[in-house]
C-alpha positions in Angstrom: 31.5 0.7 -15.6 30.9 4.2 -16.7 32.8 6.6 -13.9 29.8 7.7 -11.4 31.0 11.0 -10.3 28.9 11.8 -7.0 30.0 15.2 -7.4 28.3 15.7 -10.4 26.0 13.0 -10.8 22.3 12.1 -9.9 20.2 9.5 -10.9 16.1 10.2 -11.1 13.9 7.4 -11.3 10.5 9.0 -12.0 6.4 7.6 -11.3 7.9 3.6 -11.0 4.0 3.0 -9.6 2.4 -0.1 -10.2 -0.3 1.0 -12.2 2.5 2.5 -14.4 4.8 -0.2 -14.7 1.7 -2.4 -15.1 0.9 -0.7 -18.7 1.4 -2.3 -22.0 4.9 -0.4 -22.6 7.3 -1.3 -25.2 10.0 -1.8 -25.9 10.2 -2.7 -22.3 8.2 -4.1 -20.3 7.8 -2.5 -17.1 8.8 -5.5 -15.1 12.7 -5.0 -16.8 12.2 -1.3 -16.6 12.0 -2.0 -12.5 14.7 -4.4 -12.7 17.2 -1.7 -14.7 16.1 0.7 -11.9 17.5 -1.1 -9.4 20.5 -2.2 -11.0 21.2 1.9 -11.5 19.6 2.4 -8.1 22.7 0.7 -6.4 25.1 1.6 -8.5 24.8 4.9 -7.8 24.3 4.5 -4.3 27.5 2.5 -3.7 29.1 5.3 -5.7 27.8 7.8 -3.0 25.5 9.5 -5.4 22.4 10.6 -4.9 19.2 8.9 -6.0 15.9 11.0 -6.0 12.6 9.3 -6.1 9.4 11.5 -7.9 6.3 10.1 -7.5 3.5 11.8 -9.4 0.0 11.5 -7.9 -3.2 12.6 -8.7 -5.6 14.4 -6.1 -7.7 11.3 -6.1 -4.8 8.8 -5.5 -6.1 6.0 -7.4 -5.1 2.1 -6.2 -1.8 0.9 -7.9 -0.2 4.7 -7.0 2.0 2.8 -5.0 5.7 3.5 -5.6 8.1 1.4 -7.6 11.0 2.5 -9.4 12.1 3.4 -13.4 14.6 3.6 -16.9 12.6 4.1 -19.9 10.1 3.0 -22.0 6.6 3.8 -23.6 3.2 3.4 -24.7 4.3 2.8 -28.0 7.4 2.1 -30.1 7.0 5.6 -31.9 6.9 7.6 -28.7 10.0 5.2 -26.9 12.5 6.1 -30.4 11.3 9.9 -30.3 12.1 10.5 -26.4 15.7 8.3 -26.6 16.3 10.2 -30.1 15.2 13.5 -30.0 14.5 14.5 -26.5 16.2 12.8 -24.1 19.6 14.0 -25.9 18.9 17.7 -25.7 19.0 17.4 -21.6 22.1 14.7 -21.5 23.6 11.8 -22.7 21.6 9.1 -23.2 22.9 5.3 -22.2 21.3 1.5 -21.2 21.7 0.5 -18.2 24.2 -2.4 -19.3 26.3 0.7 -20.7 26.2 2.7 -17.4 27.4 -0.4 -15.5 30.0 -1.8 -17.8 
């Protein structure tokens, strides 16, 4: 497994809401985007790291706000390759979840 420094790690899962994870994403589904969050979820926990939950909500709160929990993955295939390829490396190193838990 990937060293989980609790020092300098953190792990942010970010709007895991049912309506969210309910959405047509590829090239995960949200139901194995859930399950990868809570794989990371407690192995960074048992690593004494911290986990943060955001939950973005709308003034209106509409049904399915409810939280869930996250890793990655799109509305489409174009916009899942640019995030992992050209965004997501500019703010760290970017991993699966069956590389951060090897």
């Amino acid at each position: 497994m990937t060293e989980i420094d609790p020092a300098t790690a953190a792990l942010v899962l970010v709007d895991l809401q049912e309506r969210i994870v309910a959405l047509p994403t590829t090239p995960y589904r949200g139901e194995d985007v859930v399950a990868n969050a809570l794989r990371l979820r407690d192995a960074f926990r048992d690593a004494g790291a911290p986990v943060v939950i955001v939950k973005v909500s709308r003034p209106d709160n509409p049904p399915g706000n409810e939280l869930v929990f996250d890793a990655m993955t799109a509305l489409s295939e174009i916009s899942h390759e640019n995030a992992i390829t050209k965004i997501f490396p500019r703010l760290g190193t970017v991993m699966t979840t069956d590389e951060v838990l090897a």
